[in-house]
N, C-alpha and C positions, 0 to 999 in steps of 0.2 A: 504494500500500500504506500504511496506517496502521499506524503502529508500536504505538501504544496497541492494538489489537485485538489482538496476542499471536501475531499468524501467523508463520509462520517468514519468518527472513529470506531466504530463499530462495524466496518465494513466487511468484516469476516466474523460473524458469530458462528457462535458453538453453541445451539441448543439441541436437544434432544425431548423430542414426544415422553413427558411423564404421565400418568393419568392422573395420579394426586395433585397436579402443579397447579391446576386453574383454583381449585380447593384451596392450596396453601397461600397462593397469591390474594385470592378474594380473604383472605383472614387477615394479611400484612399491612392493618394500618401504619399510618405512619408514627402514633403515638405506642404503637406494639413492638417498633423496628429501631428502637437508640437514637442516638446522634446528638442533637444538641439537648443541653440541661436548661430547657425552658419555662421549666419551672409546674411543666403542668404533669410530670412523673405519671405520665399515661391515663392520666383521669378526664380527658377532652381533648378539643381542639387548640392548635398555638393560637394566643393570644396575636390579634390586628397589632398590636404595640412589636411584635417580635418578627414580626413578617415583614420581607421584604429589604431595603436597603434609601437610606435620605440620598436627595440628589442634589441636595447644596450644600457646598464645601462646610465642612465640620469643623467647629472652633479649635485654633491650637492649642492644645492644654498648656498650661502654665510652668506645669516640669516636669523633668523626664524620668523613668527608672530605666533601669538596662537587667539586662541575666548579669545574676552573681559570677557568674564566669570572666563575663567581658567586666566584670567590675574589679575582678582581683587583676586584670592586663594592666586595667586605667592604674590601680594603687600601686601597681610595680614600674610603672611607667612604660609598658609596649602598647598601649593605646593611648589616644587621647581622650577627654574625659565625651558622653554621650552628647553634649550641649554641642560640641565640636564635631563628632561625627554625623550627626543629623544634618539635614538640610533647612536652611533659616525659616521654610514654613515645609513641615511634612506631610505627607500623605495622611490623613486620619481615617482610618477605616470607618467606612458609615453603615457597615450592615445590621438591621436592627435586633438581628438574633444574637449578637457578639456582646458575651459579660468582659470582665477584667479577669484574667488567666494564670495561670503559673508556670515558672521559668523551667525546664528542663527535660528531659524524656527524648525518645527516640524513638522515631514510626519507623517501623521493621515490615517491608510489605514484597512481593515478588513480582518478577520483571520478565519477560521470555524473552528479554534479551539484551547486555549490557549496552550494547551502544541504540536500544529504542529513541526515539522520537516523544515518547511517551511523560520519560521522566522531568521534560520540560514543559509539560503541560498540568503542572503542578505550581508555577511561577509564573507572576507576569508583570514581574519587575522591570522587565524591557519595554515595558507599552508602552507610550506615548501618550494614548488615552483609554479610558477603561470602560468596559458595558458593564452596566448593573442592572440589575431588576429584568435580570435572564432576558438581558438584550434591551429592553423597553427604552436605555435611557443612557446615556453618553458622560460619563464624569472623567474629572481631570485623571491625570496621573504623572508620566515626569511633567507632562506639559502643566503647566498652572492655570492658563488662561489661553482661550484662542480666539479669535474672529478671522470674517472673510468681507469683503464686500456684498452689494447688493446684489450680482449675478454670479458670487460666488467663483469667479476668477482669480481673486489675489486671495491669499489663506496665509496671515500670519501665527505662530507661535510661539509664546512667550514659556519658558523651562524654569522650573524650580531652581530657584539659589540656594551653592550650597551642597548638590549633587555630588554622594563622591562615589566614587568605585569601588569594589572589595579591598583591593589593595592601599585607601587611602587617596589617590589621585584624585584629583579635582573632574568632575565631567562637564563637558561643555558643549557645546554644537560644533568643535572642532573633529568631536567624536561623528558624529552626522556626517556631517563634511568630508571626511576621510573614508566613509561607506561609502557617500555620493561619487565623488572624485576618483577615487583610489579605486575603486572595484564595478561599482554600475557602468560609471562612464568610459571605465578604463578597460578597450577591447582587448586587452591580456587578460582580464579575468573574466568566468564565466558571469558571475553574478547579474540578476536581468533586473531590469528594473518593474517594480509591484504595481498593480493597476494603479493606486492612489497615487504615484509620479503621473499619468497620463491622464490628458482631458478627453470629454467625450467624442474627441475628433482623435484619439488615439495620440496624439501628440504629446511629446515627453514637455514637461515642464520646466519652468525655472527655478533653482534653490539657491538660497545666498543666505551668507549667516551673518547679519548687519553687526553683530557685538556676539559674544559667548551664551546669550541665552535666548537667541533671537533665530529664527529660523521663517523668510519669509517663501513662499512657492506661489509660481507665475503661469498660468493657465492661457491658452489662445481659446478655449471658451470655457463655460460653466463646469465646474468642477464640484456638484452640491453635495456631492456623497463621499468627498475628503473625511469626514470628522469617523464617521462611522467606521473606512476603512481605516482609520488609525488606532480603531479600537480592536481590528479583526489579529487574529491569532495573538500570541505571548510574543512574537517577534523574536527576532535572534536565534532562532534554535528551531521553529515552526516557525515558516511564513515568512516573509522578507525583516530581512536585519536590518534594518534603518541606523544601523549604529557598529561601531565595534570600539573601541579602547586605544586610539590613538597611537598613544605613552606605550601601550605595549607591542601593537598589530607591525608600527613601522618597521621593527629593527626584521620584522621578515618580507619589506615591500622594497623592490629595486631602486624604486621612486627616495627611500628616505637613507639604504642603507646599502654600501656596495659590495660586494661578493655573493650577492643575493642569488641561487641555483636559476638555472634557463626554467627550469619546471615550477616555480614556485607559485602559479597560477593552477598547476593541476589539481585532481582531487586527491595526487597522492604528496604532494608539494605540501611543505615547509606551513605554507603561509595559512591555507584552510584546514590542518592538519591541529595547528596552534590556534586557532580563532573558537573550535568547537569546546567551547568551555564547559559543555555538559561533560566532557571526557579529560579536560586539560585541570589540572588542580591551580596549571598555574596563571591561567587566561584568567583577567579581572571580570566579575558580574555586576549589575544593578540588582539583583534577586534576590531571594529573602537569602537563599542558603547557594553555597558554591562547592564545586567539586574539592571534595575531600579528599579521596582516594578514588580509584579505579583499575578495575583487577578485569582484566576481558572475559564475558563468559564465566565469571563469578558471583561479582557484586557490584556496587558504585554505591560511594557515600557523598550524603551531600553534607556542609558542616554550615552553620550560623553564620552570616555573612553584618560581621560586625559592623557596616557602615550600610545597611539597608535605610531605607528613606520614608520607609512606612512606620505608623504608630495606632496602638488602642485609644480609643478615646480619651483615656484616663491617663498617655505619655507613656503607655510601656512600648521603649520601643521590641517592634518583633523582629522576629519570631519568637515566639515564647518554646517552640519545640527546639531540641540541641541538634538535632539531625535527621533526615529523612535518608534512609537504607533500602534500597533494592536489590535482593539478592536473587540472580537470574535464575530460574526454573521454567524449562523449555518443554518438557513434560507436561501436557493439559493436565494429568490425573495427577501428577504431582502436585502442579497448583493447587489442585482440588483439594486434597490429602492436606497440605501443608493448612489450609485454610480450616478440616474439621479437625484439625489437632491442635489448633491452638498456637503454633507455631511463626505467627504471624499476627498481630497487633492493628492494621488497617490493611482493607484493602477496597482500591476500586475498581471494581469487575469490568468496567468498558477497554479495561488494560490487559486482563487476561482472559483466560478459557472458562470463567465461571459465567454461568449464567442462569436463566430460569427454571431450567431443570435441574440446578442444583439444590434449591431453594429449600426443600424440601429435607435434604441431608443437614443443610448449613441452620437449621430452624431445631432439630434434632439434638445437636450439636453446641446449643447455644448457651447452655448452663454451663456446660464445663469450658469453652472457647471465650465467654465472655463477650463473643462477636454478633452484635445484630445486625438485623437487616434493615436496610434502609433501601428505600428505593425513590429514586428522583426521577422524572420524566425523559424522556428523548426529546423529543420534539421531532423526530424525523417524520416523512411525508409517506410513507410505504413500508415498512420493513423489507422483507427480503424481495428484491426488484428484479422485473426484468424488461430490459429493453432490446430491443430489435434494431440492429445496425441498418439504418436508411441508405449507408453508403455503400450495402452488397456489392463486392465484384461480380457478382453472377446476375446477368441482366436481366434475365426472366423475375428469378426469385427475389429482384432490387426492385423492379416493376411493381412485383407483390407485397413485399412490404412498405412500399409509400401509401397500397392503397388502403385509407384508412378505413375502409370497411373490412378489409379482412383483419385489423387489428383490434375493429372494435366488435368484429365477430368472437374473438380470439379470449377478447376477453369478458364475455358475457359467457363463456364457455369455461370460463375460471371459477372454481367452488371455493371462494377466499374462504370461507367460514370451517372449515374443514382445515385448512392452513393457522387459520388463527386457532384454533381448537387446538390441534396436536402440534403447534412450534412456537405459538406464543401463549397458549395456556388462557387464549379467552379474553386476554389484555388490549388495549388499544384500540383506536376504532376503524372499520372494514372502511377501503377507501379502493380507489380506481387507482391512485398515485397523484400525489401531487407535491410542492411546496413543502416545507414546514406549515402545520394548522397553526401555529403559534407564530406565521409573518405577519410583521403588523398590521400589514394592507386588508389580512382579511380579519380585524378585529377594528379597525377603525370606525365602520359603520356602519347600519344594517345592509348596505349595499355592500360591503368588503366580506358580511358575513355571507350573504346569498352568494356571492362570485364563489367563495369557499365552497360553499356546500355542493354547488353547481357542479366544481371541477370534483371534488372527491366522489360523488353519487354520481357522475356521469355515464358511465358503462360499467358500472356495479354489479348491477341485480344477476345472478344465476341466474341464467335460462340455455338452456343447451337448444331447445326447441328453435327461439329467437336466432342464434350463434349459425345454426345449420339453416336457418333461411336467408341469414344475410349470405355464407358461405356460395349457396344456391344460387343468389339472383348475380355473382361477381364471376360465376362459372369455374367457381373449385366445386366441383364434384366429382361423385365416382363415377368414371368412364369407362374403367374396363373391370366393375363386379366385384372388384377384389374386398373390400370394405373399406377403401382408403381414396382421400381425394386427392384428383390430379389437379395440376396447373390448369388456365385456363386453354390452352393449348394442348394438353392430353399427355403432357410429360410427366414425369413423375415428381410429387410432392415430401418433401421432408425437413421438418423443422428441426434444426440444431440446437439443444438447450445448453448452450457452452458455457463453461465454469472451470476456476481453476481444480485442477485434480487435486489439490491439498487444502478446499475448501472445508469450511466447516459443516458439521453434519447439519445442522440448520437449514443452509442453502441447497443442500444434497434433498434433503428431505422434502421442500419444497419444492424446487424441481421435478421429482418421484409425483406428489401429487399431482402437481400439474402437467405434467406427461400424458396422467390417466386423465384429467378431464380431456385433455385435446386430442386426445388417441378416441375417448367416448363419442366425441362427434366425425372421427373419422381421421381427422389430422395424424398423418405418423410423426409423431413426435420421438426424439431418442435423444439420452441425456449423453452429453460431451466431456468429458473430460476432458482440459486441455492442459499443458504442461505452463506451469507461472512462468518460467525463462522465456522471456520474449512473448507473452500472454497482449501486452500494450501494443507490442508494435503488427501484432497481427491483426490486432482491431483497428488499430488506425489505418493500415494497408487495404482494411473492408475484406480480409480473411476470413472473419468472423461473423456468424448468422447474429446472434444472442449475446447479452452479456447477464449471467443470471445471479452474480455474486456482492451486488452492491444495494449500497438505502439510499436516499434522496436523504440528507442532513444538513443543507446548510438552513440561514438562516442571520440576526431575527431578521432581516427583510428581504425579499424577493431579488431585490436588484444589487445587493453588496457583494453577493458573489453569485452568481445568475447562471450560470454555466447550467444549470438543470433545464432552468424555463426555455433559452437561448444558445443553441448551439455557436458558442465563441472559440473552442476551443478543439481537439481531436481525440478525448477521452471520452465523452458520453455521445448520444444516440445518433449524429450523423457527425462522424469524424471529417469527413474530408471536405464537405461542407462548412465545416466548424473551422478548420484550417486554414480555410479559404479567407473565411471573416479575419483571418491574424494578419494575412499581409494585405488585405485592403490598405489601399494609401501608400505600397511601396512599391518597389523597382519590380518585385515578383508578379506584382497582382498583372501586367501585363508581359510577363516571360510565359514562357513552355506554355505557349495558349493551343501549338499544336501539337502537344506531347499528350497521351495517353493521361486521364487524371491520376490513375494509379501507379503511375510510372513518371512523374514529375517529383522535384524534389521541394518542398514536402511536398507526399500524394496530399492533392488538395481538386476541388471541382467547385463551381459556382452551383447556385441553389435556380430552381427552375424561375423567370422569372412569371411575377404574380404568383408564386406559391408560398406555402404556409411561413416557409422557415425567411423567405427575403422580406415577410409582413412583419414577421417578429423584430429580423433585424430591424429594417427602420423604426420599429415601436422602440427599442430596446436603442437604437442611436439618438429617439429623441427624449427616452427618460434619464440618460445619462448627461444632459445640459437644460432638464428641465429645473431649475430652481426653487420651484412651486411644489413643496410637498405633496399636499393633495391631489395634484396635476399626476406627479408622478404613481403618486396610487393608481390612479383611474388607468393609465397607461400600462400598468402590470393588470389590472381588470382586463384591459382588451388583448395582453397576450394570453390570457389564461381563456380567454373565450376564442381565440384559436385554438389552445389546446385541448377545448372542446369538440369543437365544429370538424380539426380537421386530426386530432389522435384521435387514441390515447396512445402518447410517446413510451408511459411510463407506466407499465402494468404492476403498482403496488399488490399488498396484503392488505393491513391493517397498519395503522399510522402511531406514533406517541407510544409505543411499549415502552414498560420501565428499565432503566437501569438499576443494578445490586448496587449498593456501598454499606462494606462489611466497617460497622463501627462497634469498637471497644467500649464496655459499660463505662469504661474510666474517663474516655476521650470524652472533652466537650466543644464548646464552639462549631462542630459541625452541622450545617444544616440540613433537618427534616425536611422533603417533601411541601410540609405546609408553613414552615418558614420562607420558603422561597415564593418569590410574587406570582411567576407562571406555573409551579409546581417543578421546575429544574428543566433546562437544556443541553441537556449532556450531550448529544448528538453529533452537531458540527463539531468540523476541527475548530474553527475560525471565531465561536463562541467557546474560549479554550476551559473546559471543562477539568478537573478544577479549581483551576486558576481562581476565576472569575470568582468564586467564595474564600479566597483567602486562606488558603490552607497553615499561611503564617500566624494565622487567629486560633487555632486549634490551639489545645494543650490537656496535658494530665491532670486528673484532680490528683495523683499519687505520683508523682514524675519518678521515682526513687522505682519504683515497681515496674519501671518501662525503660532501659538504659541498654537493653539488648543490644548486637548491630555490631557494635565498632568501628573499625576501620576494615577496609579489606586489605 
């Protein structure tokens, strides 16, 4: 899985059909499953006062406390004292479920693998700006303040004084500057530049850093959805770097230091080897906690990052936890194992092999483990999906999947209910595919909510009856007796349901069923295993029929990362299409006009014109310079009433299934379910999951009892 592609983090689940699971799932309130000490010890509802998260900046308290740890550095003199390390106004955590905490302990949790993606989806001290209230709502973070103009073309931002690095350094927008210059701009490294550099005419921007805390960006048109993407991913580690550490990056760039290797741009080079500081102890962070040790294929520690820039309401500055430990276990049943034994202290299951058919052992398990269940929303728009490559090399069978009647035959011939029964346990609700239910556009107004409803119940309903009459009047029918339909031409029919051969049983499993509905009306359908080495690039080449192993997760709105609604790109439902829209506006879009589209370099093809996907694009080129929020709703209203009229792209399940988060009766600050404003967005990568709750607010009520870990 690439993290950069925006797919949910949960793109490969591992559940398995239990019968008990809908059972135990319908019994797991949230006041039954741990997490925060809110005071109400399972007897009701969280208290409105504990829900949720303030959206203006939080008073800076008056004085600071630090970990007695970092307080014996300050009395021997290897630190300075906390007044000093802090930044002259800090971050105050505003979420309304967070008491005042205690210093010390160690989350001891498991990894499938030490150099994950994962473990930096725990921090999001590199952000710039931060979503809260599961996306609803935009607050600061390094940035302290920002404006743009009236059309949303000039965007400046003003940085916290004060800022320093783990290592004590001062941080500044020279840091910025040094990403911008040194690596986006500079055609010796790879590094590309992230949507939010580009206006909605695709044009790269202007950045200049007027003074040390000033960073201002220059747009040739409307740029309105700047704020948002600078809340998207943790940055630095997921998602574009916007930064890297100056003082330390140089002494490996040719630009500042000389005997610098020819390769120091590669991915096995010096420079990006040093910069990954989730693996480097000695690369500086903005993060709560920074690489401690790292043993490959063992463990990674992460340790307290004494000059973090965030605080509790009450000045302690955090983390109040000593270290977060991941010790890799590659083994699904070992995970499993390691979790009903006790052996482990947190965990969040959207990172490993645990899932809803575990629920059930892990509930079992729960007196002597001390670990409950907590479970927080998805927000995804489908669960296990599958989409039909529009880009088929095979011309007949590319003919027949554009047309949208056999797709929306295809899928009234799908028994979601039967899927949601045996793979998610009865959880979530039956949808066609769509969006996140939880994008704002379709909670904005009763119109936002009908567009919703519209797209999710569109080609819903079971009906095999219906499926085989649309089939009929498109001329897939049986032609020659067999019980199977041919092409409209009398060839033979066969749908490939392609997936990685190392996918999880989940996706396998649903597949299996839906084999048997499309086999039931005649379709020979036959499940694919395909080998992951080189899985992407056979789909983008239009190798591939299907893709059956992904969710629809982004989010909170439609348009921040769009890649689902809007084929921009050559990873989801019509790749080479998708491809096409990348070099619009450059030297390619009118090269190899007479080369094969699948034999052009990138395979890339233009979209029919007046059809579905060139309506989208101009809709989706003109909500990206619309300025007018509400404008811009409506605008995602009329692509989503294409994806009516002329899918369905996206044949979901059932949408919003939960995520496990195994919490320790000890552990507090962690939020329940119904502390959270939307009930949780674990989902997307790009809402980083869980960052966004502050996992530096957590802590032990007995820290002495929880010091497991060490170092590796």
């Amino acid at each position: 899985m690439d993290n950069r592609d925006g797919l949910s983090r949960r793109t490969m689940l591992h559940l398995s059909a239990v019968a008990a699971g809908s059972v135990i799932l319908a019994n797991c309130s949230p006041q039954q499953t741990g997490g925060t000490d809110s005071g109400d010890k399972g007897e009701g509802p969280v208290s409105d006062a504990l829900k949720g998260s303030k959206t203006e900046p939080m008073p800076i308290p008056a004085k600071f406390s630090e970990s007695p740890e970092l307080a014996k550095l300050v009395k021997s003199g290897e630190l300075p004292p906390v007044e000093e390390r802090l930044p002259d106004k800090p971050y105050v955590i505003p979420h309304n479920w967070v008491k005042p905490g205690k210093y010390g302990g160690v989350i001891s949790t498991v990894t499938g693998d030490s150099e994950s993606g994962t473990h930096a989806e725990f921090m999001y001290g590199h952000s710039l700006l931060r979503w809260l209230n599961d996306g609803q709502d935009i607050a600061p973070g390094l940035v302290e303040s920002w404006e743009s103009n009236a059309d949303a073309t000039e965007w400046t931002l003003h940085f916290r004084s004060g800022v320093k690095w783990s290592d004590g350094e001062p941080w500044t927008t020279a840091d910025i500057m040094f990403w911008w210059e040194d690596m986006v701009l500079n055609e010796d490294h790879p590094e590309v530049p992230p949507d939010e550099a580009k206006s909605g005419t695709g044009t790269l921007m202007k950045m200049t850093a007027p003074d040390d805390l000033t960073i201002s960006m220059s747009f040739d048109a409307p740029a309105p959805l700047t704020a948002d993407r600078l809340a998207m991913w943790v940055k630095r580690g997921n998602g574009p770097g916007w930064m890297e550490p100056k003082h330390y990056m140089k002494q490996f760039h040719p630009k500042y230091t000389k005997g610098v290797p020819k390769d120091w741009a590669t991915e096995k080079g010096e420079f990006d080897t040093k910069r990954v500081w989730a693996r480097n102890p000695d690369c500086p962070v903005l993060t709560g906690w920074k690489c401690g040790s790292y043993a490959e294929g063992k463990k990674v520690v992460y340790e307290r990052n004494p000059y973090y820039w965030c605080v509790a309401p009450d000045g302690a500055q955090l983390p109040y936890l000593d270290k977060l430990v991941f010790n890799v276990v590659e083994n699904p049943e070992v995970q499993k194992l390691q979790a009903t034994e006790g052996k482990i202290n947190f965990l969040y299951a959207g990172f490993t092999a645990i899932f809803l058919s575990d629920i059930s052992t892990l509930k079992q398990t729960e007196d002597q483990t001390k670990l409950r269940v907590n479970l927080w929303d998805a927000g995804d728009g489908s669960g296990s999906l599958v989409f039909f490559n529009q880009d088929y090399r095979e011309p007949k069978m590319r003919e027949l999947i554009r047309n949208a009647k056999f797709r929306q035959a295809l899928s009234h011939a799908y028994n979601r209910k039967d899927v949601q029964k045996a793979v998610y346990f009865n959880t979530g609700e039956l949808t066609t595919g769509t969006m996140s239910p939880k994008g704002i556009e379709f909670h904005v107004n009763d119109e936002g909510k009908q567009v919703y409803k519209s797209w999710r119940d569109s080609y819903l309903e079971y009906d095999p009856e219906l499926a085989k009459k649309i089939l009929d009047e498109i001329g897939v029918v049986d032609k020659d007796g067999d019980g199977k339909r041919e092409m409209p031409d009398g060839t033979k029919l066969r749908v490939h349901l392609d997936y990685h051969a190392d996918s999880a049983p989940e996706h396998v499993q649903k597949n299996e069923l839906l084999a048997r509905d499309w086999q039931a009306i005649g379709i020979d359908a036959k499940l694919n295993p395909v080998a992951p080495d080189g899985y992407g690039d056979q789909w983008r080449f239009g190798k591939l029929m299907t893709n059956t192993n992904w969710e629809t997760g982004d989010g909170p709105n439609c348009l921040v990362y769009p890649q689902w609604m809007v084929p921009i790109e050559s990873s989801r439902w019509a790749p080479l299409q998708g491809e096409f829209y990348n070099v619009r506006g450059t030297p390619a879009e009118k090269q190899e006009k007479d080369v094969d589209p699948y034999k052009r370099t990138p395979p890339r093809m233009e979209p029919e014109p007046g059809g579905p996907i060139e309506r989208l694009w101009k809709l989706y080129d003109q909500s990206k310079i619309e300025p007018d929020e509400m404008k811009r709703h409506q605008l995602v209203w009329e692509m989503v009433k294409i994806h009516i009229t002329d899918g369905p792209w996206l044949l979901g399940v059932c949408a919003n299934t939960p995520y496990i988060v195994l919490v320790h009766d000890d552990m507090k600050n962690v939020p329940t379910k119904e502390n959270l404003a939307l009930g949780g967005f674990a989902a997307p990568w790009i809402h980083p999951t869980p960052a966004v709750y502050d996992p530096e607010t957590w802590y032990w009520e007995n820290p002495d009892q929880h010091v497991e870990g060490g170092a590796a």
